[in-house]
C-alpha positions in Angstrom: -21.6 -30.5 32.9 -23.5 -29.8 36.3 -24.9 -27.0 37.7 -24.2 -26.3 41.6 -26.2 -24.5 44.1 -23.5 -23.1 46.1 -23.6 -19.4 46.8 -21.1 -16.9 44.9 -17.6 -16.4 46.2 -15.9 -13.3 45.7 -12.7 -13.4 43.4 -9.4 -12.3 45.2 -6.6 -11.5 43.4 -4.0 -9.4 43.1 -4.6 -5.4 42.7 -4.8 -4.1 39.2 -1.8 -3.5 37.0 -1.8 -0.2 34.7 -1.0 -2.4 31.4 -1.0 -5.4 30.5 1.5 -8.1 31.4 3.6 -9.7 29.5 3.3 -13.6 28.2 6.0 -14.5 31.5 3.9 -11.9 33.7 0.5 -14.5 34.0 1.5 -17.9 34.7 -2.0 -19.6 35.5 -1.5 -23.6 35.5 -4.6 -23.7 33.4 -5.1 -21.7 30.6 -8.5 -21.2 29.4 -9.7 -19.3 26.3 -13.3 -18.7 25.3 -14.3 -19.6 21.6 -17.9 -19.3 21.8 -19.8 -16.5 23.1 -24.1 -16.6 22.1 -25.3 -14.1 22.1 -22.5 -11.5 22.3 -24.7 -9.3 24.2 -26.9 -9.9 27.7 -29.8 -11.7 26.5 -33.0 -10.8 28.3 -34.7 -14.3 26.9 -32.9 -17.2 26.8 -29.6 -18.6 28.5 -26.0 -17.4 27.7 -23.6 -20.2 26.7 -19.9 -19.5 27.3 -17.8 -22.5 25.0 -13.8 -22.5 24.6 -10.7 -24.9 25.6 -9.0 -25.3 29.0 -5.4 -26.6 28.7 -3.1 -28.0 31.5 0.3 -25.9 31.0 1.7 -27.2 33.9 4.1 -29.8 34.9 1.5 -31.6 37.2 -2.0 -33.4 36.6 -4.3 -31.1 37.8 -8.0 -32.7 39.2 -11.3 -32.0 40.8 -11.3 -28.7 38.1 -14.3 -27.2 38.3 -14.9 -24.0 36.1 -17.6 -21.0 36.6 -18.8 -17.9 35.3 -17.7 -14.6 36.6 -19.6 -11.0 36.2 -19.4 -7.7 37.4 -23.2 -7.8 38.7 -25.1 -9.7 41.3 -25.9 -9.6 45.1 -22.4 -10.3 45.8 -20.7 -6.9 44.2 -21.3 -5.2 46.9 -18.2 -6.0 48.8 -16.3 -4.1 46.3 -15.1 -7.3 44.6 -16.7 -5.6 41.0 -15.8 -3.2 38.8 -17.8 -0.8 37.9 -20.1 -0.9 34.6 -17.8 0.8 31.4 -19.6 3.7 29.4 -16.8 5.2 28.0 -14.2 4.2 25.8 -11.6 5.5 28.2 -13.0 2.5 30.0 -13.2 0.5 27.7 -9.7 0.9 27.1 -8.3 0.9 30.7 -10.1 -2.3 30.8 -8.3 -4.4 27.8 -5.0 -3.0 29.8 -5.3 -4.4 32.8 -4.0 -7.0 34.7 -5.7 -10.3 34.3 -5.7 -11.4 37.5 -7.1 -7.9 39.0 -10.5 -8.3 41.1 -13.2 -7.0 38.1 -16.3 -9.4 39.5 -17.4 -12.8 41.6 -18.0 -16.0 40.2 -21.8 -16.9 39.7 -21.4 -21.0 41.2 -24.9 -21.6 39.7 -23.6 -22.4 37.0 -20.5 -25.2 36.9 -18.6 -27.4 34.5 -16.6 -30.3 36.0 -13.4 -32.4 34.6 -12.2 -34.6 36.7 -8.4 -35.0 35.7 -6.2 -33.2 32.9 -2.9 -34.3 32.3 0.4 -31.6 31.5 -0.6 -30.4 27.9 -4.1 -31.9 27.7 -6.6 -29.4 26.5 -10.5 -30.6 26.8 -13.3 -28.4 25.5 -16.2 -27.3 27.9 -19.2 -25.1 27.9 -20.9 -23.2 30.7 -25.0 -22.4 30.3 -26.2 -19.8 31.9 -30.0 -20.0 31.8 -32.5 -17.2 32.1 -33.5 -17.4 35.4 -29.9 -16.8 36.8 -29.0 -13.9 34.6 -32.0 -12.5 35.9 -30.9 -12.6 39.6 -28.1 -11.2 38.5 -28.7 -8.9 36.4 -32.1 -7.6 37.4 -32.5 -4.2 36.5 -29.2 -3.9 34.5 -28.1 -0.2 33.0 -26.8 0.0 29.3 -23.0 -0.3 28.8 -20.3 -3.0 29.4 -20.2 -5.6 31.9 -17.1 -8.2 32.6 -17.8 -11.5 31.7 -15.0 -14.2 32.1 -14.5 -18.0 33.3 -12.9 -18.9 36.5 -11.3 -22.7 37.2 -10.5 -24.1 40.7 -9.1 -27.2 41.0 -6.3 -28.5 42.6 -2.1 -30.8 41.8 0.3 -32.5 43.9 1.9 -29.2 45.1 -1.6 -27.3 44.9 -4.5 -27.6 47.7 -7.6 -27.6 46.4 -9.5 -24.1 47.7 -12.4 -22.3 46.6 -11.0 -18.7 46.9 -7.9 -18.5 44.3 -8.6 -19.3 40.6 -6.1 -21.6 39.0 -7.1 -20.6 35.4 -9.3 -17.4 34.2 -10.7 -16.2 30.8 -12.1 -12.2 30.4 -14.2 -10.3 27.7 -16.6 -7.9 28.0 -20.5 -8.2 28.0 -22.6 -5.3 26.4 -26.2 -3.9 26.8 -27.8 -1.5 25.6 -31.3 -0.8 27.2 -34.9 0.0 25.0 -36.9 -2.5 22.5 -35.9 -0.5 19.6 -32.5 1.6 20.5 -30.3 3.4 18.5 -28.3 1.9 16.1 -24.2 2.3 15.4 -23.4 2.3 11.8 -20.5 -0.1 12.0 -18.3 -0.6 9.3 -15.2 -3.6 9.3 -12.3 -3.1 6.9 -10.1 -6.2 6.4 -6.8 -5.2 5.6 -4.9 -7.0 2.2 -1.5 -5.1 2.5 2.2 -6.8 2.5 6.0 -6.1 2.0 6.5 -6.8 -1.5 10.4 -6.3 -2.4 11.8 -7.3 -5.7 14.5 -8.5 -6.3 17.4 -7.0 -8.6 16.2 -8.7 -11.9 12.5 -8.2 -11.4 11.2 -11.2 -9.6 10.1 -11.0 -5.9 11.9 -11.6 -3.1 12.2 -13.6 -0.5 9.6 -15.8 -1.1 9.8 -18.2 1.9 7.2 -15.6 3.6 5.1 -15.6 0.8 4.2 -18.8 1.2 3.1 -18.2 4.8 1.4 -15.0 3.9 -0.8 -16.4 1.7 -1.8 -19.1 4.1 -4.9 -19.6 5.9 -3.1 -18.0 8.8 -1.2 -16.1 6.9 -1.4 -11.8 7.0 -2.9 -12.0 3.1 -5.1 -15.5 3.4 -5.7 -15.1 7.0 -8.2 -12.0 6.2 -9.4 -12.8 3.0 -10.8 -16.3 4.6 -12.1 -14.2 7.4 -14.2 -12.0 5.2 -15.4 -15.2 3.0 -16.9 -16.0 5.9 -18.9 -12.7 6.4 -21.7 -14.6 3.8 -23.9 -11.3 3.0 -23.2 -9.4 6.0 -21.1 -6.3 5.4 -17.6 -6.5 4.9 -15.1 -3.7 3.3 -11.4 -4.5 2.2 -8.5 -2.2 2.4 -6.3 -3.1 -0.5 -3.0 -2.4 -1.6 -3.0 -2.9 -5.5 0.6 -4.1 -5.5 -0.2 -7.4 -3.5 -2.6 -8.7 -6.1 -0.1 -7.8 -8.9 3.5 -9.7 -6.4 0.7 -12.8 -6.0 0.3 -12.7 -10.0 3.6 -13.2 -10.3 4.3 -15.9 -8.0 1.5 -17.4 -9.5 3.4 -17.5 -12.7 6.4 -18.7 -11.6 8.2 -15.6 -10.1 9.5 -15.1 -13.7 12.5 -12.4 -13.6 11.7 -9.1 -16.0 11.3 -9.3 -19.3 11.7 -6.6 -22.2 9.3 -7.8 -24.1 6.7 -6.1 -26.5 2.6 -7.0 -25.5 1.6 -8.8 -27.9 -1.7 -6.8 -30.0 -4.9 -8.4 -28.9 -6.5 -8.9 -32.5 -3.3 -10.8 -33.9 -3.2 -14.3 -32.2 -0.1 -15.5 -30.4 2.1 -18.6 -31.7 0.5 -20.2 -28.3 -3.3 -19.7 -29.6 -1.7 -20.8 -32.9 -0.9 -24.2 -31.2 -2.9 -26.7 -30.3 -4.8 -26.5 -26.5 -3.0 -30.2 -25.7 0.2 -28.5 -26.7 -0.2 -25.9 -24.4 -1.5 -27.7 -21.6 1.6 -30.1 -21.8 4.0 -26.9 -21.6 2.1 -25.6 -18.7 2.9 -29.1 -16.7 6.4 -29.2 -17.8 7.2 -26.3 -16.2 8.3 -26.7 -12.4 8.0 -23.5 -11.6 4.4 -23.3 -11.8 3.7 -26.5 -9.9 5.7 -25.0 -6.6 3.8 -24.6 -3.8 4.1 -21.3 -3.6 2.8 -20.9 -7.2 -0.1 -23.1 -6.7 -0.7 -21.4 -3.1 -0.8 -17.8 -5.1 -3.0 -19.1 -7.6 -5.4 -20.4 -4.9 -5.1 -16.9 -3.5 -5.8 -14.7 -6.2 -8.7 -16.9 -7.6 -10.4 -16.8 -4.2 -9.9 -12.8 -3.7 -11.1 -12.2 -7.4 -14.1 -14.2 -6.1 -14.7 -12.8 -2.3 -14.0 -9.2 -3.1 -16.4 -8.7 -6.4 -19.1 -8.2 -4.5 -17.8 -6.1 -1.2 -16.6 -2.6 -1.5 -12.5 -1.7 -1.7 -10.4 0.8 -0.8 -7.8 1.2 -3.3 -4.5 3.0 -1.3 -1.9 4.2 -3.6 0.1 1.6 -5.1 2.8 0.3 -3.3 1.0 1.4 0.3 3.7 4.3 0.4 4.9 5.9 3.7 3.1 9.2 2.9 4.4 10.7 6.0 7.8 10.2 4.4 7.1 11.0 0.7 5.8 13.9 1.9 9.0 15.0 3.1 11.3 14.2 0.4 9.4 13.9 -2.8 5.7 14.6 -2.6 5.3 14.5 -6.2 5.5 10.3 -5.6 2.2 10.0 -4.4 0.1 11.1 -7.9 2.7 8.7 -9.5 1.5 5.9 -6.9 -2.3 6.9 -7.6 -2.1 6.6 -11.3 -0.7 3.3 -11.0 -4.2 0.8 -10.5 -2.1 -2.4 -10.9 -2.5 -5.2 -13.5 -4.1 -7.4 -11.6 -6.9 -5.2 -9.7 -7.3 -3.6 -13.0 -8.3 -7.4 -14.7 -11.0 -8.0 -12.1 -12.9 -4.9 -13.7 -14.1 -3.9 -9.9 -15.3 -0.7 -8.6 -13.0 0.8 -5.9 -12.9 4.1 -3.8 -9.1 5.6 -3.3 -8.1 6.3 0.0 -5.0 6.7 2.5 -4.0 5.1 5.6 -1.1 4.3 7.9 -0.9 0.8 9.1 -1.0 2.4 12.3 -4.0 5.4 11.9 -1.3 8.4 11.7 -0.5 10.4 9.2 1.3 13.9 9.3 0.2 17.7 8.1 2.5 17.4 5.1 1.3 13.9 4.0 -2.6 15.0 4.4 -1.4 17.8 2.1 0.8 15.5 -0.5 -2.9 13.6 -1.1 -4.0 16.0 -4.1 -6.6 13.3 -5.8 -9.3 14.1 -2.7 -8.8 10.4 -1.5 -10.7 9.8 1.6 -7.9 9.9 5.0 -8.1 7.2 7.4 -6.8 8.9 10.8 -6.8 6.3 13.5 -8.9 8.0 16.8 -5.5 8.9 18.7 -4.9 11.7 15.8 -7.2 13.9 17.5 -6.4 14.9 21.2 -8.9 15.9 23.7 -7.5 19.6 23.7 -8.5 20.2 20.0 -10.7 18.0 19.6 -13.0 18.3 23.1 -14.2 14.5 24.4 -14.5 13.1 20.5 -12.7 13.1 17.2 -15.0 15.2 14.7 -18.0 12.9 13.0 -17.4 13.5 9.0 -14.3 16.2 9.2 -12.9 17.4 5.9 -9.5 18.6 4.7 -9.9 20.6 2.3 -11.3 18.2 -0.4 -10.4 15.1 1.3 -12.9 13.1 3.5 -11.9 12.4 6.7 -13.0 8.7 8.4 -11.8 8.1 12.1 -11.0 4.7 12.5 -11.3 2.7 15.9 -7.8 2.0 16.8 -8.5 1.3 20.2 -10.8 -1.4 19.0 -8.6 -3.4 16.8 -6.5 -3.6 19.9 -8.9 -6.4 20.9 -9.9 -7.6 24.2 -8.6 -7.7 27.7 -6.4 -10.8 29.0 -5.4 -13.4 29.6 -7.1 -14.4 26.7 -5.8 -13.4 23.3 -6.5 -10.1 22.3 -6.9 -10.5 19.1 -8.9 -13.8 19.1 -12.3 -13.8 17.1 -14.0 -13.4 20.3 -12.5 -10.6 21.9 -12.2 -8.3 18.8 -16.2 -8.9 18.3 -16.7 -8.3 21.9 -14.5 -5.0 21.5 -16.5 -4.4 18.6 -19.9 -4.5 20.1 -19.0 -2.5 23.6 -16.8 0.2 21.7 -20.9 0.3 19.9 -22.6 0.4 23.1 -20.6 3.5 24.6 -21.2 5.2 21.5 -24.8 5.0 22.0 -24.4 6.3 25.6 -22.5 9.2 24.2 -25.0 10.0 21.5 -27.5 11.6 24.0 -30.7 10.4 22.3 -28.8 12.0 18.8 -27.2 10.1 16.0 -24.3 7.7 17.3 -21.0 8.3 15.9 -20.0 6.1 13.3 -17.4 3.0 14.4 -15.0 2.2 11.9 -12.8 -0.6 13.0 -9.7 -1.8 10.6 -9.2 -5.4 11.6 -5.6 -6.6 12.2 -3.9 -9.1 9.5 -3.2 -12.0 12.3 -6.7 -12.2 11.8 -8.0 -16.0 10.2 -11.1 -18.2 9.6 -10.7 -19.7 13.2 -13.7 -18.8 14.4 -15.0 -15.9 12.1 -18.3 -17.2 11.4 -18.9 -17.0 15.3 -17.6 -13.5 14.7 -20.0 -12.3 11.9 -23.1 -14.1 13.5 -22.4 -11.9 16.8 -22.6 -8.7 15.3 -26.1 -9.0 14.4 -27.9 -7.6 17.3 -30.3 -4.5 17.8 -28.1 -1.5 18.2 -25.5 -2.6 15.5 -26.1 -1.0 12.1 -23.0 -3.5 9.9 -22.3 -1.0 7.1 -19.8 -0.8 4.0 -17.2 1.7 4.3 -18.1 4.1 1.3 -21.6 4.4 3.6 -19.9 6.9 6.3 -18.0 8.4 3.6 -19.7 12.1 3.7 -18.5 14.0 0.2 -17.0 17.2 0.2 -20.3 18.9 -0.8 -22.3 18.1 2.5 -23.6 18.8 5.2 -23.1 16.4 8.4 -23.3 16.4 12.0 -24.7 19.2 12.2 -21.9 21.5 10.5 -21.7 22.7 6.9 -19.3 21.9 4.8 -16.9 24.7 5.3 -17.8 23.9 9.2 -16.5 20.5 9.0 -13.1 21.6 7.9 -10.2 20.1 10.2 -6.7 21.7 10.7 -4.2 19.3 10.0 -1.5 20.8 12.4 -3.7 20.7 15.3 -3.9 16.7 14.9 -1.5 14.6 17.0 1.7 13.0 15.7 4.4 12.1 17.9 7.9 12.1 17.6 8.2 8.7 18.0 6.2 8.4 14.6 8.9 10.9 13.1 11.4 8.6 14.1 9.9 5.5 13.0 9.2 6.9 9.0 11.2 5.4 5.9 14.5 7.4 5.7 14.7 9.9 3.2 17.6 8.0 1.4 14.8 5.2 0.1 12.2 7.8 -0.9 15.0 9.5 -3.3 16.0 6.4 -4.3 12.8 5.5 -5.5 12.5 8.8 -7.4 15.2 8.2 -9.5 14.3 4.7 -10.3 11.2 6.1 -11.2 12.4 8.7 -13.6 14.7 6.3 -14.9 11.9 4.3 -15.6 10.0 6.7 -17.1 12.6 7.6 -19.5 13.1 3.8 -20.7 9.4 3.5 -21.1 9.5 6.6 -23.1 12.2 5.6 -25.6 10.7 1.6 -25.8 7.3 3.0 -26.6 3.4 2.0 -26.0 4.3 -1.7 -27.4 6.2 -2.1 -23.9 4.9 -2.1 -20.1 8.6 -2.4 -18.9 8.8 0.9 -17.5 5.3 0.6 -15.7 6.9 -2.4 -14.2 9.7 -0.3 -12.8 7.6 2.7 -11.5 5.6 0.0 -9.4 8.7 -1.7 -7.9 9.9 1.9 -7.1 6.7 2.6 -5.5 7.0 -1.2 -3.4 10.0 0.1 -1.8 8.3 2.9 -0.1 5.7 0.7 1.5 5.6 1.3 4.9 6.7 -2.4 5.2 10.0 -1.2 4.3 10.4 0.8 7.3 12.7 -1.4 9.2 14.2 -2.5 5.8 18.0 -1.7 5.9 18.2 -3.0 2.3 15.4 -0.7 0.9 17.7 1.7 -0.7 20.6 -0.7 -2.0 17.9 -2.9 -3.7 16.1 0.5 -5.8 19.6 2.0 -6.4 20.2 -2.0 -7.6 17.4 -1.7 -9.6 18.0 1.6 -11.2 21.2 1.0 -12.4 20.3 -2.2 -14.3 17.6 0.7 -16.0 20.4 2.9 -16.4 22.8 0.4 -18.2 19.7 -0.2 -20.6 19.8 3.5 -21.3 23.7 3.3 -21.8 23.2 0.8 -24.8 21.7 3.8 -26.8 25.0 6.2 -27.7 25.8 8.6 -30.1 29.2 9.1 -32.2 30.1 13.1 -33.6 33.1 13.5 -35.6 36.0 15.3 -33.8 35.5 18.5 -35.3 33.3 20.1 -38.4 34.0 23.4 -40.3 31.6 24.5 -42.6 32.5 26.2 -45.9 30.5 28.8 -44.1 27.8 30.3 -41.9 25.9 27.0 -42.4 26.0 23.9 -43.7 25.4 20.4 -42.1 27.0 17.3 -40.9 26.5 13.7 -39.5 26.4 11.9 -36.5 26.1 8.0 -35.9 23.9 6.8 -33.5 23.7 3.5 -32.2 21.1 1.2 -30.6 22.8 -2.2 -28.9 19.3 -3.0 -27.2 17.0 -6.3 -28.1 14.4 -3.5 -28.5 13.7 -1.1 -31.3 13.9 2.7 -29.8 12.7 6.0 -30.4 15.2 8.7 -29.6 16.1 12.5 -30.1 19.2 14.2 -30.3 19.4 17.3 -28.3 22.0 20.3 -29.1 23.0 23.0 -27.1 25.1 25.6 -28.0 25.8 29.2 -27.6 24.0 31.7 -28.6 25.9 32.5 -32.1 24.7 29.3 -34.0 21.4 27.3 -34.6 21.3 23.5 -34.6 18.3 21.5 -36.1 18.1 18.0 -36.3 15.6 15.8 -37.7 14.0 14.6 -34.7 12.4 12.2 -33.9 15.2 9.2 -34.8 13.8 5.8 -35.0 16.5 2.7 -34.0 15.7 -1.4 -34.9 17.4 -3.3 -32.1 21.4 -3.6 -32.4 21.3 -0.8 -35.2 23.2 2.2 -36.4 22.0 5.2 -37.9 23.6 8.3 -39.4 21.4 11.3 -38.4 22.3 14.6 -40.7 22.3 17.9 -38.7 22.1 21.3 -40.3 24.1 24.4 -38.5 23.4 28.1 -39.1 26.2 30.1 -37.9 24.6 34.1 -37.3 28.8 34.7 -36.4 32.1 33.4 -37.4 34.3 31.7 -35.5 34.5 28.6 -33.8 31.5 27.3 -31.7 31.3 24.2 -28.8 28.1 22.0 -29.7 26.7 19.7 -27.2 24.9 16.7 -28.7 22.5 14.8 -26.3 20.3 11.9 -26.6 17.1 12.0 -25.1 13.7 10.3 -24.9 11.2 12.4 -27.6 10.0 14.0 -24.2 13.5 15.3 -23.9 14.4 13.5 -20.7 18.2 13.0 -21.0 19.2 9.3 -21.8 22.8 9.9 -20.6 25.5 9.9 -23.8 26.1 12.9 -24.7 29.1 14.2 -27.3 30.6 17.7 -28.1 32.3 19.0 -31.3 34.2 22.2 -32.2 31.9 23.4 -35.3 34.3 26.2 -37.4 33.5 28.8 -39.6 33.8 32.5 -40.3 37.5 34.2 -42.4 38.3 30.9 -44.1 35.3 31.2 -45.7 35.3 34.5 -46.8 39.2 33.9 -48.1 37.7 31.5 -50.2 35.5 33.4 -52.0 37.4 36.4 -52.3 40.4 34.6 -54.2 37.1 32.8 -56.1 36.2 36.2 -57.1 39.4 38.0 -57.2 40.5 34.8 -60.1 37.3 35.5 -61.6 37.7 38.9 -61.8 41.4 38.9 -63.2 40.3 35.7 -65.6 37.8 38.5 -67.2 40.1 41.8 -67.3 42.4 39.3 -69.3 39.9 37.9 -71.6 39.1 41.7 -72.2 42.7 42.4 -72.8 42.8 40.0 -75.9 40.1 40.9 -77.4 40.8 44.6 -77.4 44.3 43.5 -78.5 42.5 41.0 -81.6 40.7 43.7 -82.6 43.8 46.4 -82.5 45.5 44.1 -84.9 42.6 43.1 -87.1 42.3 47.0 -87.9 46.1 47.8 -88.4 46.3 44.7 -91.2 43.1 46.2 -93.0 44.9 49.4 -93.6 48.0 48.7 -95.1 48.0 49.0 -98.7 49.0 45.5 -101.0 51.7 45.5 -103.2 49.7 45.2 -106.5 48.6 48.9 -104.8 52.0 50.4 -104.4 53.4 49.9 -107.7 50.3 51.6 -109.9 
């Protein structure tokens, strides 16, 4: 490294673009990224050292390179070369959209770093110091907001001339300061994200589990953030978690076992595992391939290091499954209390404090999914939800719905910096970060700043996230947990009472395009019968089974909105369901073909059957019209692949003849699906009966009387006639 003492040269390039180019648009011969950026801020004391890679990407060696700083500031600026300082984060946001080879600022030649040849893919690492002295001729009365700040490389190939006016290779991010010894301070909260597409498969176990194995990678969208918060150390650091991931990295950790029916074992009565010896069960452990998979040993890494990194940070628990609310909503709002109710297995086993909330991957959410959130779980609205019209030149600070806690998140921010560079590298999201800060402080007016809540992408990973943490820690940057700009229901805030800080959810922004984009309808009802299917099963199984929690969570996994542009979502649930279904099928019931009572009540027997592995609890359910009464002795208790003969008592209030419907159900009375009807008769035949009983009984005494009026008739004739020993005295 040397450092020059050539004067500055303007930077010509082509006029700005309104958006950012595409990866064929910029086409540098050298790429250069910065890696390294201490401090993050303008230092007033001290140099400024710019570290990162420079890579050859073209076909020819390129030599004599020599790279430089370039800024917005300095003597040079006033040929109109610069862009002006950003205080706004319309700015800030123009900024990250341009074109990365549009004129923002002049390279500073006082500073230099030379390599002398680079081959076609050779990357070499450099470093440009900036000391004091030069920042100060630069920068010597400098105004609070955001400057450019980028590296510039000249050199010069076989089909190149070497020049000192067109840069070869160029790096941008933005600089902030913030004026004052002791100014204002931003409370700044960063939420990592833990949420994934977790689809089952038609027996239980999860699918497609090649990206699973990437996911939970160190560059993966589940390892990737949960390495970059480890590195946090004690700063600040909140986590936005799906409970469903922790309980789909459970069982991959296991194995990916398929469902099982099987009763949970009662905690005080040990296990034929704890009966057998530890050696025993350690053997059984390494016979089994499935757990020594990589996959398996990557999820058990994984959920051993979250249980670790998140027990001391707060989390924000969404509703199980991360359903598309907006979509719910529409179809079957009464999903989302089923979602909240579910906590998950897994989360539930870490025994952790967490704070429910809602969010779109992408900040919006609709007036009918704001109103579907009944629980008073604090909304996440990304910053484009509230347009300028409504909402004047900022969203509200603390808004309420009703209940429900309103945080705006800093959508623009997690957009990341400007190019060339990658947006979302370490570097540029910090340096987003901490201008998106800075304006905020400008904005304030000498009053409180507005809180800046930034939800981190998932491509985020522990490349360079201690370099990330360490440059937030400067004067006007207040690193707070999430739950601290949380304002409850009850309170005052910004100003406004409570009832002041009521927001109208129709007069927030979502576009069509957002309609458009929303799970079909189709997968939402599909996932409302699986879960009342579900339901039902759990209910006739009983509290020794967690087969139909199980189902309700895999229902609730196929509304994520990960499933969005699933075309399988549906097919797999309705897969799903009927496999429930068929389990409720094994339960049936068998009337006779007809009954007649002797009559106007009496009883009978059905036969009801249970072909499951599982003992059951059912109920049989009769309908009827409104001329008899049906009771049966409910509730019926079934051991697996057994028949029982249930008695039924009728009570007929009229004769004839009278249609009974007989229909198994859960004891809740949720219909299991076999059902049976019988003629039930009664009324004359009866009554014939009983008359010819009484008219027999009747006739069998007259003639008994008959006799014995007769006997008696011809016991008194005999006693009055006279003997012969009589006649002849």
């Amino acid at each position: 490294m040397v450092t020059g003492l050539a004067l500055a040269t303007s930077v010509v390039a082509a006029p700005a673009a309104t958006a950012r180019p595409d990866d064929d648009g910029y086409d540098a011969p050298l790429e250069i990224t910065i890696d390294q950026l201490t401090p993050g801020v303008l230092p007033r004391s001290g140099p400024l050292e710019i570290s990162g890679t420079i890579t050859n990407v073209d076909l020819e060696t390129w030599t004599t390179i020599r790279l430089y700083p370039m800024f917005n500031a300095g003597s040079d600026c006033s040929s109109g070369a610069c862009a002006e300082v950003m205080t706004t984060e319309a700015e800030l946001e123009a900024a990250a959209d341009s074109d990365p080879e549009a004129p923002v600022g002049v390279r500073e030649t006082n500073a230099r770093y030379d390599i002398a040849k680079l081959e076609p893919g050779q990357s070499l690492r450099y470093t440009l110091r900036i000391p004091q002295p030069v920042l100060r001729s630069l920068f010597p009365k400098p105004s609070s907001g955001v400057y450019w700040l980028g590296v510039h490389a000249l050199g010069a190939s076989a089909s190149t001339p070497n020049d000192s006016v067109t840069a070869d290779g160029r790096a941008r991010t933005f600089l902030p300061y913030v004026a004052g010894a002791n100014p204002d301070r931003v409370r700044t909260a960063v939420v990592l994200p833990l949420r994934s597409r977790v689809a089952h498969d038609e027996d239980g176990a999860i699918g497609r589990t090649s990206s699973w194995e990437q996911a939970l990678g160190i560059d993966g969208e589940l390892g990737g953030p949960l390495a970059f918060g480890a590195a946090a150390g004690t700063s600040p650091v909140s986590w936005l978690l799906d409970p469903a991931v922790p309980d789909a990295v459970r069982r991959l950790a296991t194995g990916n076992p398929a469902r099982e029916v099987t009763a949970t074992p009662d905690p005080e009565e040990p296990s034929p595992s704890e009966s057998s010896s530890a050696s025993s069960d350690a053997t059984s452990d390494d016979d089994d391939p499935d757990l020594e998979t990589p996959l398996a040993r990557s999820a058990r890494v994984w959920l051993s290091q979250a249980r670790s990194v998140l027990a001391n940070d707060p989390i924000a628990a969404l509703p199980y499954g991360d359903p598309d609310l907006s979509a719910v909503a529409s179809t079957l709002p009464s999903l989302y209390p089923v979602a909240r109710a579910q906590q998950g297995g897994e989360l539930a086993s870490w025994d952790l404090d967490t704070m429910p909330v809602v969010g779109a991957p992408d900040g919006y959410l609709d007036a009918r999914g704001i109103d579907a959130v009944d629980d008073g779980a604090t909304l996440l609205l990304g910053q484009q939800m509230f347009p300028r019209e409504s909402f004047s030149a900022r969203p509200p600070v603390a808004g309420l719905v009703g209940d429900r806690p309103v945080v705006v998140t800093a959508t623009s921010a997690a957009e990341g910096g400007p190019g060339p560079d990658p947006a979302l590298a370490p570097i540029a999201l910090r340096q987003r970060i901490l201008a998106e800060a800075a304006v905020r402080i400008l904005r304030s007016r000498g009053k409180d700043p507005d809180p800046l809540v930034v939800v981190l992408p998932a491509s985020v990973t522990a490349a360079g996230a201690a370099d990330f943490w360490a440059g937030l820690d400067v004067p006007w940057v207040d690193l707070s947990d999430l739950d601290d700009v949380v304002v409850p229901p009850g309170s005052s805030a910004d100003g406004k009472t409570p009832a002041e800080r009521q927001i109208d959810p129709t007069e927030l922004s979502y576009p069509a395009t957002q309609e458009e984009a929303e799970l079909p309808g189709t997968v939402v009802a599909e996932a409302g019968r699986l879960v009342r299917a579900a339901q039902t099963y759990q209910a006739i199984l009983g509290e020794d089974y967690t087969v139909g929690a199980e189902l309700v969570e895999e229902a609730l996994a196929g509304t994520s909105y990960a499933m969005r542009a699933d075309g399988d979502a549906a097919h797999r649930l309705a897969q799903t369901r009927e496999w429930v279904e068929d389990q409720l099928g094994a339960v049936t019931i068998d009337a006779p073909s007809g009954v007649t009572l002797s009559g106007t009540s009496g009883s009978f027997s059905v036969s009801v059957r249970n072909d499951l592995d599982q003992p059951v609890t059912v109920a049989i359910r009769a309908t009827t019209d409104s001329g008899a009464t049906i009771k049966v002795a409910n509730p019926i208790v079934l051991a697996a692949h057994s028949r029982s003969s249930v008695p039924i008592d009728a009570d007929m209030n009229r004769t004839g003849v009278h249609n009974v419907t007989l229909r198994l159900t859960a004891d809740d009375g949720t219909a299991l699906g076999d059902e049976d009807t019988l003629p039930l008769r009664t009324g004359q035949a009866g009554v014939v009966i009983w008359a010819i009983i009484g008219s027999g009984g009747g006739i069998l005494f007259v003639a008994i009387a008959i006799r014995l009026v007769r006997r008696f008739r011809r016991r008194g004739q005999v006693e009055d006639t006279p003997t012969p020993s009589e006649a002849t005295a």
